[in-house]
C-alpha positions as CSV (number, residue, x, y, z in Angstrom):
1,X,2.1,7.1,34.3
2,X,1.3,11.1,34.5
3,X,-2.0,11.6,32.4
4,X,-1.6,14.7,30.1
5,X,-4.6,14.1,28.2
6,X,-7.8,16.6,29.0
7,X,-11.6,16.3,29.2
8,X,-12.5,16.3,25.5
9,X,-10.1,12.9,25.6
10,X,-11.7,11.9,27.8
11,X,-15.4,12.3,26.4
12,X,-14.0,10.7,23.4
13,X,-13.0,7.6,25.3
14,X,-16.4,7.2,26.8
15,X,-18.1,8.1,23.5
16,X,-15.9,5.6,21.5
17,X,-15.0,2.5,23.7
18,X,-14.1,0.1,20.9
19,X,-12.3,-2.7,21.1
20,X,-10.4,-1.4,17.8
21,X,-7.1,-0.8,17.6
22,X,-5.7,2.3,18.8
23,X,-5.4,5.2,16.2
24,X,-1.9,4.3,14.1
25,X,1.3,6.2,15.2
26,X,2.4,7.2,11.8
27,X,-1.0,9.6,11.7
28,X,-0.3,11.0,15.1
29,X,3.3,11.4,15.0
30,X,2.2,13.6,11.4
31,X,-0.2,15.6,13.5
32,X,2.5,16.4,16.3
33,X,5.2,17.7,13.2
34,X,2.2,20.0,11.9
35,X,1.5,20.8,15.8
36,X,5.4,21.9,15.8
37,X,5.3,24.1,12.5
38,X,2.4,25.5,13.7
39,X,3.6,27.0,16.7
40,X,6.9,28.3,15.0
41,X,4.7,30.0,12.5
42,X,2.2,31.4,15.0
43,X,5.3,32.9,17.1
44,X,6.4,34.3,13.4
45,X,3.4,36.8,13.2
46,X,2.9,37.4,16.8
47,X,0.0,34.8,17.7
48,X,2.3,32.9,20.2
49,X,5.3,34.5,22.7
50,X,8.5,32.9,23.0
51,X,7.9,31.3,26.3
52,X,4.9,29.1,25.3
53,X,6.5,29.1,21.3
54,X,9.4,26.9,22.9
55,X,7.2,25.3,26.0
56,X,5.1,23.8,22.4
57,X,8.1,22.8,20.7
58,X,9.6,20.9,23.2
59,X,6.5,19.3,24.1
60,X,5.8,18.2,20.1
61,X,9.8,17.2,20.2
62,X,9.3,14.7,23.5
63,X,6.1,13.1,21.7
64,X,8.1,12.7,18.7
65,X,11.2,10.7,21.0
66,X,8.5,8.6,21.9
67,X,8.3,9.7,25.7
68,X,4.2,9.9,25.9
69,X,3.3,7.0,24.0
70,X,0.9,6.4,26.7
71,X,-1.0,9.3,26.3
72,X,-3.1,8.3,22.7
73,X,-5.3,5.9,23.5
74,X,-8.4,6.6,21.5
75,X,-10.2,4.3,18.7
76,X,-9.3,4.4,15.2
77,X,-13.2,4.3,14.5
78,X,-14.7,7.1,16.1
79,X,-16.8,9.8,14.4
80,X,-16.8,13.5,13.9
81,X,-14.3,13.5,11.0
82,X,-11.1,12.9,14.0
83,X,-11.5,15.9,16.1
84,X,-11.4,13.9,19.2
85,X,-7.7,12.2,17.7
86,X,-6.7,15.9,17.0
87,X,-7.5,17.3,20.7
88,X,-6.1,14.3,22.0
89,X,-3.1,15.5,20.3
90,X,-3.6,19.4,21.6
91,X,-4.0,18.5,24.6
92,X,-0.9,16.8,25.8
93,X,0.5,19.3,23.8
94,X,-0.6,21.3,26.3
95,X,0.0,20.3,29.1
96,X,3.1,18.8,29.0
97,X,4.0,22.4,27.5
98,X,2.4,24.1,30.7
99,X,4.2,21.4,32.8
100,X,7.7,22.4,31.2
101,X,6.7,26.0,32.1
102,X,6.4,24.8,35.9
103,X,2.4,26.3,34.8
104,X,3.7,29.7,35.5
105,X,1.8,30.1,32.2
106,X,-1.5,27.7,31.6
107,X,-1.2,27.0,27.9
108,X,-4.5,26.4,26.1
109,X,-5.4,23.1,23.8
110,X,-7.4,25.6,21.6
111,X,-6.2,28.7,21.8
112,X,-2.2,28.3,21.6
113,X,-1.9,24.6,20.2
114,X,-4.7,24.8,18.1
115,X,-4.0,28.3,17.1
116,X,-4.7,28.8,13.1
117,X,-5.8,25.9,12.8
118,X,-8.5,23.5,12.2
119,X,-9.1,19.3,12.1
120,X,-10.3,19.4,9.0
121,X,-7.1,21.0,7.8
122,X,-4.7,19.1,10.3
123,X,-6.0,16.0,10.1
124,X,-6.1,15.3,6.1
125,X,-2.8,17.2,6.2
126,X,-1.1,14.7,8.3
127,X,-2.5,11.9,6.4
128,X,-0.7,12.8,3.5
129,X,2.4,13.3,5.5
130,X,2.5,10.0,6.6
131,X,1.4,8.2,3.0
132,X,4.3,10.2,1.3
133,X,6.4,8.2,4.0
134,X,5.2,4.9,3.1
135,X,4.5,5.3,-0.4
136,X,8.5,6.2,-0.4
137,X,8.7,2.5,1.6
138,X,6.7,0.8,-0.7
139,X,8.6,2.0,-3.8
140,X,12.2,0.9,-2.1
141,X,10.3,-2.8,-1.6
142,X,8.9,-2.8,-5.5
143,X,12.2,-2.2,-6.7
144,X,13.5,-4.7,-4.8
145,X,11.4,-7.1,-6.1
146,X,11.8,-6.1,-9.8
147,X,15.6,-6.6,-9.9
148,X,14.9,-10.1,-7.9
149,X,12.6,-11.0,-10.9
150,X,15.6,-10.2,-13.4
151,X,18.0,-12.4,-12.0
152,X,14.8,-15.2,-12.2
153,X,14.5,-14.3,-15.9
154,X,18.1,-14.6,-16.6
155,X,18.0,-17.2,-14.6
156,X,15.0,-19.3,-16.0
157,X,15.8,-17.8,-19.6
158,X,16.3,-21.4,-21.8
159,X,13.7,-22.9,-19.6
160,X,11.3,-24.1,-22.4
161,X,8.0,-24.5,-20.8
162,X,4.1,-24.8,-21.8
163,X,2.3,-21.7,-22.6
164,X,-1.4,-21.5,-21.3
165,X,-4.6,-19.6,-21.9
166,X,-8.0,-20.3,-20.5
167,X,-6.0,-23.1,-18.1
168,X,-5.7,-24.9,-21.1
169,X,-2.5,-25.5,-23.4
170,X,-1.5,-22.7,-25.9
171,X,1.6,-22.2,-27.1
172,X,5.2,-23.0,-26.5
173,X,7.3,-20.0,-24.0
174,X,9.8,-20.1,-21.4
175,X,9.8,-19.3,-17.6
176,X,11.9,-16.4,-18.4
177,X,9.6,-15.2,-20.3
178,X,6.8,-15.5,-18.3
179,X,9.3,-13.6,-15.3
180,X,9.5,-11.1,-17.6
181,X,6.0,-10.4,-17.9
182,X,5.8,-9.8,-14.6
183,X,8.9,-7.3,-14.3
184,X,7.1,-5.3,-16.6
185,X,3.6,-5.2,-15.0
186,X,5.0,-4.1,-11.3
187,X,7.7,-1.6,-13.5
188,X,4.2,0.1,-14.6
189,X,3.4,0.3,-11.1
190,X,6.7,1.9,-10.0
191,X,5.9,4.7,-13.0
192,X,2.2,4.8,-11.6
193,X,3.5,5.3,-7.8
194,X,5.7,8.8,-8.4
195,X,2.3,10.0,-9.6
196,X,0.6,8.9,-6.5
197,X,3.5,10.8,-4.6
198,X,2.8,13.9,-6.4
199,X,-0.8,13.7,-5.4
200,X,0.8,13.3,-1.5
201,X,2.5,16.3,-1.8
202,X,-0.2,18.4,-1.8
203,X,-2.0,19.9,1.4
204,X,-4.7,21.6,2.4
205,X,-3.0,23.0,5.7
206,X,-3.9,26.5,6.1
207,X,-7.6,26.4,4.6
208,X,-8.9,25.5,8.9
209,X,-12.7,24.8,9.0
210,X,-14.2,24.8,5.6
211,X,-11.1,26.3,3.2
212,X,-11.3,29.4,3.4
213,X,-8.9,30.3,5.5
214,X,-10.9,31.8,8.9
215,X,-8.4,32.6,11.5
216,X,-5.5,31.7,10.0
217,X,-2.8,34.8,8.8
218,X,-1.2,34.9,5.4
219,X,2.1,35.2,6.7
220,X,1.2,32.2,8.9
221,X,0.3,30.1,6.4
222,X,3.6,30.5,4.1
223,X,4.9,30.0,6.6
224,X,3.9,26.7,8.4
225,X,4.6,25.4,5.2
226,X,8.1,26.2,5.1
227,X,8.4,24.8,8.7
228,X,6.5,21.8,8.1
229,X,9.2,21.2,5.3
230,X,12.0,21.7,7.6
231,X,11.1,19.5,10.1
232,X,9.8,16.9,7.4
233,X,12.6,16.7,4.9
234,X,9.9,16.9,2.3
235,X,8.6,19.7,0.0
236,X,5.0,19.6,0.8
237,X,2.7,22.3,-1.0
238,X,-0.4,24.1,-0.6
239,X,-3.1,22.9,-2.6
240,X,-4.4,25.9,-5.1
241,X,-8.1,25.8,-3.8
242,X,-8.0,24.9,0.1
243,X,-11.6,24.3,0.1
244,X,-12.0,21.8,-2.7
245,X,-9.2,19.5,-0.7
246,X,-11.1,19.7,2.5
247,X,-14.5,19.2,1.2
248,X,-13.4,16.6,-1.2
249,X,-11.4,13.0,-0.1
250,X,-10.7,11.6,-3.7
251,X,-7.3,12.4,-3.3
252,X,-7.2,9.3,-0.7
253,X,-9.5,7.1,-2.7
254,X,-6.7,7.2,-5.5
255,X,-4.5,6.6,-3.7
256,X,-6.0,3.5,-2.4
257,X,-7.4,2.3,-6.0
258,X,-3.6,2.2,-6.8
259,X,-3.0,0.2,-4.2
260,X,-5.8,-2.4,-5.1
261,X,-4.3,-1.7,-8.5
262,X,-1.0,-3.2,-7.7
263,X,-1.9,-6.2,-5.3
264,X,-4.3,-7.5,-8.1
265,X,-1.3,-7.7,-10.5
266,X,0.9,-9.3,-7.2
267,X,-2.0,-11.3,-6.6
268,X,-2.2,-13.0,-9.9
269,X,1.8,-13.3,-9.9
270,X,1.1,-15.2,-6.7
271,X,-1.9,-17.3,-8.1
272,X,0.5,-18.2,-11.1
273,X,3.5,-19.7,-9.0
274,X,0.8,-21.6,-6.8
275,X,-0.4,-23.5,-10.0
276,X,2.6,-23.8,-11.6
277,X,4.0,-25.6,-8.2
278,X,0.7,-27.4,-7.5
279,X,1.8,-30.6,-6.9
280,X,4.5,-31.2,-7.0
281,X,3.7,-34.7,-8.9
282,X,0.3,-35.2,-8.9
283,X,-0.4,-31.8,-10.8
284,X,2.0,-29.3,-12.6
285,X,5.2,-29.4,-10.8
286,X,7.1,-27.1,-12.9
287,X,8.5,-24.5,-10.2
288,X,9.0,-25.4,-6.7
289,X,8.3,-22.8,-4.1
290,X,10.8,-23.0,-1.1
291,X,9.9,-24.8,2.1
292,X,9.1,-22.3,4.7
293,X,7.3,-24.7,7.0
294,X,5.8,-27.8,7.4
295,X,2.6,-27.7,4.8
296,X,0.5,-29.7,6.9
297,X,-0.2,-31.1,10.8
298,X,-0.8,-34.6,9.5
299,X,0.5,-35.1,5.9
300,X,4.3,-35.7,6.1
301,X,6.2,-34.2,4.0
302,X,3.5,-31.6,2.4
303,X,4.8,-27.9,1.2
304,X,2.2,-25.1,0.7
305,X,2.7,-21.5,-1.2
306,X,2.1,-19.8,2.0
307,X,3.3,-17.0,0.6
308,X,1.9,-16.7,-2.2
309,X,-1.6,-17.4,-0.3
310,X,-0.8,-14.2,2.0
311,X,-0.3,-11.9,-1.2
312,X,-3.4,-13.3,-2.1
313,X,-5.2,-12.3,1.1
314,X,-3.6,-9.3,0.7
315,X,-5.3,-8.4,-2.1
316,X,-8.7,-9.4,-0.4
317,X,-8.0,-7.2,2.3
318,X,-7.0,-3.9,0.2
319,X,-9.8,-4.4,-1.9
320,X,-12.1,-4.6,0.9
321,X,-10.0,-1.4,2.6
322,X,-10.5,0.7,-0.4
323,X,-14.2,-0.1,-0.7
324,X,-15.0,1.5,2.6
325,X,-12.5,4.4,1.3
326,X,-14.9,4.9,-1.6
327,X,-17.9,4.7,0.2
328,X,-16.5,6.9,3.3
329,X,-15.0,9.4,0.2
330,X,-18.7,9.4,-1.6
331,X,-20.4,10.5,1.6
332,X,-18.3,13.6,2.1
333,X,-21.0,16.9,2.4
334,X,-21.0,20.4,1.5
335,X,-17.7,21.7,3.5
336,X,-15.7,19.0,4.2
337,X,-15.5,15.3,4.1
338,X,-16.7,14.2,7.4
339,X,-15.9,10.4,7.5
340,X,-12.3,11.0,7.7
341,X,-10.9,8.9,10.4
342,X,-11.9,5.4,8.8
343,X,-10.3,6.8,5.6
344,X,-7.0,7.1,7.1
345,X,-7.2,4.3,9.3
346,X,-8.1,1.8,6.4
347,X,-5.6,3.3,3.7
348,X,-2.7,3.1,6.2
349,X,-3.2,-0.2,7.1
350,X,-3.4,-1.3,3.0
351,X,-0.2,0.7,2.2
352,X,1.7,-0.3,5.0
353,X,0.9,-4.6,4.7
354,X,1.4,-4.0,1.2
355,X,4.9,-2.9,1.8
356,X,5.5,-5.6,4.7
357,X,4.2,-8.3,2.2
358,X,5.8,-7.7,-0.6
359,X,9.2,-7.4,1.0
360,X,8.1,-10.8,2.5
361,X,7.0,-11.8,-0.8
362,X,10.4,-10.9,-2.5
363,X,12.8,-12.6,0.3
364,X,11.1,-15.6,1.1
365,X,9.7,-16.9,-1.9
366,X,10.9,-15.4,-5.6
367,X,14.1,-15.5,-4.8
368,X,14.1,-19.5,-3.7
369,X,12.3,-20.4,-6.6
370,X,13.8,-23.3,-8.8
371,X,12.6,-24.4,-12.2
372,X,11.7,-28.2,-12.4
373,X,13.2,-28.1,-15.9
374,X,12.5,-31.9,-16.8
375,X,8.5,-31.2,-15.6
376,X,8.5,-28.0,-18.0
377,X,9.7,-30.0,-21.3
378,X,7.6,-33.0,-20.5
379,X,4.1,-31.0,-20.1
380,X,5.5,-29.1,-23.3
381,X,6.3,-32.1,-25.1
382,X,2.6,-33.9,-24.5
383,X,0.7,-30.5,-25.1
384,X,-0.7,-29.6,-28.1
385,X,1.2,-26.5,-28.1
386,X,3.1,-27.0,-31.3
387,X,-0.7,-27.2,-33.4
388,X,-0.2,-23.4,-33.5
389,X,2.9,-23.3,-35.7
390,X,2.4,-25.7,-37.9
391,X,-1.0,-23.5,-38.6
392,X,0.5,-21.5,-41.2
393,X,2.3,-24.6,-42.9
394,X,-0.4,-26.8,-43.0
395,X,-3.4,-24.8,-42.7
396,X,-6.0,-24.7,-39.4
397,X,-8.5,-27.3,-40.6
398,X,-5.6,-30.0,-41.3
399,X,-3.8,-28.9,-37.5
400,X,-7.0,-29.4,-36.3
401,X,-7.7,-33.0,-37.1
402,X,-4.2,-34.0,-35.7
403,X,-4.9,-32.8,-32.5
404,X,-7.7,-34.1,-32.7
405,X,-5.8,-37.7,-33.4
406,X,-3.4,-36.7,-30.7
407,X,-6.0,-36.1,-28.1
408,X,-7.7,-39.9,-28.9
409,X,-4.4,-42.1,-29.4
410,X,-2.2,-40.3,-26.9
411,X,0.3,-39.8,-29.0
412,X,2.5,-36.0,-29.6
413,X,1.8,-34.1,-32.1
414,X,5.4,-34.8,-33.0
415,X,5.3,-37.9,-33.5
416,X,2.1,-38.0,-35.8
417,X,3.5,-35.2,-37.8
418,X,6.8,-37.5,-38.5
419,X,4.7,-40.8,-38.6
420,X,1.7,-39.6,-40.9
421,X,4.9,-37.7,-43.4
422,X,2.5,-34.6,-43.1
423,X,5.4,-32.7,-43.8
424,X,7.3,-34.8,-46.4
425,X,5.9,-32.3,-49.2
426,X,6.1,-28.9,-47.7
């Protein structure tokens, strides 16, 4: 394989020879479109010729095909707030531009590539290219899921069932119900992420090193946007003060928060269906999950909620994610927030298992469940869940002393309510 990479790639993998993962695709392929607007725009106010304009252009077109995979090698935890992943990028640029040229013309990683430009306005500009990407993803997966949780509540509508607060018995409900509860806590989410999107929309492309613009033409700066945009399919937008974006990450630590925001509402969906199916008949038994795989190596005939226990360590792992966002957000200084590259790292990986497991989540177990109907009635019918309504009949202090009898003889409230004629009078 031809090696277009140069010597600042080369410091980088010497200075940063981790055994992390490689820096994620989505971020670099984001960098490359920005790489590709730029040059249109520089040749639109006279920084760039034709010659190298195109030579740039194709070159950013082949990395987007694919063609020099090869070529970004360096570690997703590296410091110096990812200039090393964006020279990487200007670089091959480069020389695979020079290389189209037959390097009649030497084309600079600096001067042409990087020409109007900055890290610190590439870098969090591409992030936000590729979260308004997934975020769209994630939304497509969270409708998905909704509309499988109707057909559950429909489904599961006259399933009478034990209500529970504190793990103890409450009150009577149904499964539907319950399914509906959850339809409307990830529908809040759904209104929650087009806000997020918003936030995504905005870039700070154009501000280069601290904000203020050094280097980089008016007319350059209109117009990479409306490049970017083209080549995108999106309607990014320049952020009113280019400095406070690039000194400030919050915009990324929001976006994480609403991801730990959702996968602690999935992750108690997911804790609910593993005790209702505990079991199945030596605890609750009143869903059962379907059987995925075998649940155990030596216990025939065992299922587990594996998936529910992988939305579960989901949520563990965002909320571990977005605490390093935070922190990594907090320590930003003066100019520019400095501890970029675990920050994009970090939120990409939570947005984009989020999406895998949810979809994972919504095919392989919600829409399998069954309702152990005769399970449901029978813990419902030996709870004390019916105390609550005769409360207003009978008063709380008189409930109180027949479940207290129920509890000691074993017998339903039912049945001591008919047998003791507590209601013959009222």
């Amino acid at each position: 394989m031809k090696i277009y990479y140069g010597n600042e790639t080369k410091k980088a993998l010497k200075n940063f020879p981790f055994s992390t993962h490689p820096v994620k695709e989505e971020f670099l392929l984001s960098i490359v479109k920005i790489k590709k607007a730029a040059a249109i725009s520089n040749f639109q106010v006279g920084n760039l010729n034709l010659k190298v304009k195109d030579a740039i252009v194709k070159s950013c077109d082949e990395i987007l095909d694919r063609k020099h995979n090869g070529q970004f090698i360096l570690s997703s935890f590296q410091g110096g707030a990812g200039t090393a992943i964006n020279m990487n990028i200007n670089e091959v640029i480069a020389n695979r531009a020079s290389e189209i040229l037959k390097n009649k013309i030497i084309i600079h990683a600096n001067d042409e590539v990087n020409c109007s430009q900055s890290t610190n306005d590439v870098n969090p500009s591409a992030l936000k290219i590729s979260i308004y990407s997934l975020l769209k993803d994630l939304k497509l997966v969270l409708v998905s899921v909704v509309k499988t949780l109707e057909k559950k509540s429909v489904e599961f509508k006259d399933v009478r069932k034990l209500g529970r607060t504190h793990m103890q018995d409450a009150i009577p409900t149904t499964l539907g119900a319950e399914f509906n509860s959850y339809i409307s806590n990830l529908e809040k989410h759904i209104r929650q992420l087009d806000r997020i999107l918003e936030i995504s929309l905005i870039l700070n492309l154009g501000g280069t090193a601290i904000g203020d613009s050094i280097n980089a033409n008016p007319k350059y700066i209109k117009n990479v946007y409306v490049e970017l945009n083209k080549i995108t399919g999106v309607n990014f937008k320049k952020a009113e003060n280019l400095m406070a974006k690039t000194s400030s990450h919050t915009d990324f630590l929001m976006i994480s928060q609403y991801i730990v925001s959702l996968c602690v509402d999935l992750s108690k969906i997911a804790n609910d269906f593993r005790f209702m199916s505990s079991g199945p008949n030596g605890a609750i038994g009143e869903i059962i999950l379907p059987e995925l795989q075998k649940g155990s190596s030596i216990m025939p005939g065992k299922i587990n909620p594996i998936i529910p226990e992988t939305v579960n360590q989901l949520y563990y792992l965002v909320s571990g994610n977005n605490l390093m966002i935070e922190k990594a957000s907090e320590a930003a200084q003066m100019e520019l927030g400095v501890m970029f590259p675990i920050i994009a790292d970090k939120l990409l990986e939570s947005i984009k298992l989020t999406t895998e497991i949810i979809y994972q989540f919504d095919k392989l177990c919600i829409s399998g469940i069954k309702a152990n109907t005769e399970k449901c009635l029978l813990h419902l019918e030996n709870s004390t869940a019916y105390a609550t309504l005769l409360v207003p009949r009978l008063g709380y202090d008189v409930v109180s002393s027949i479940v207290e009898k129920s509890l000691k003889t074993k017998k339903t409230l039912r049945n001591i309510v008919v047998d003791d004629n507590y209601l013959s009078d009222k």
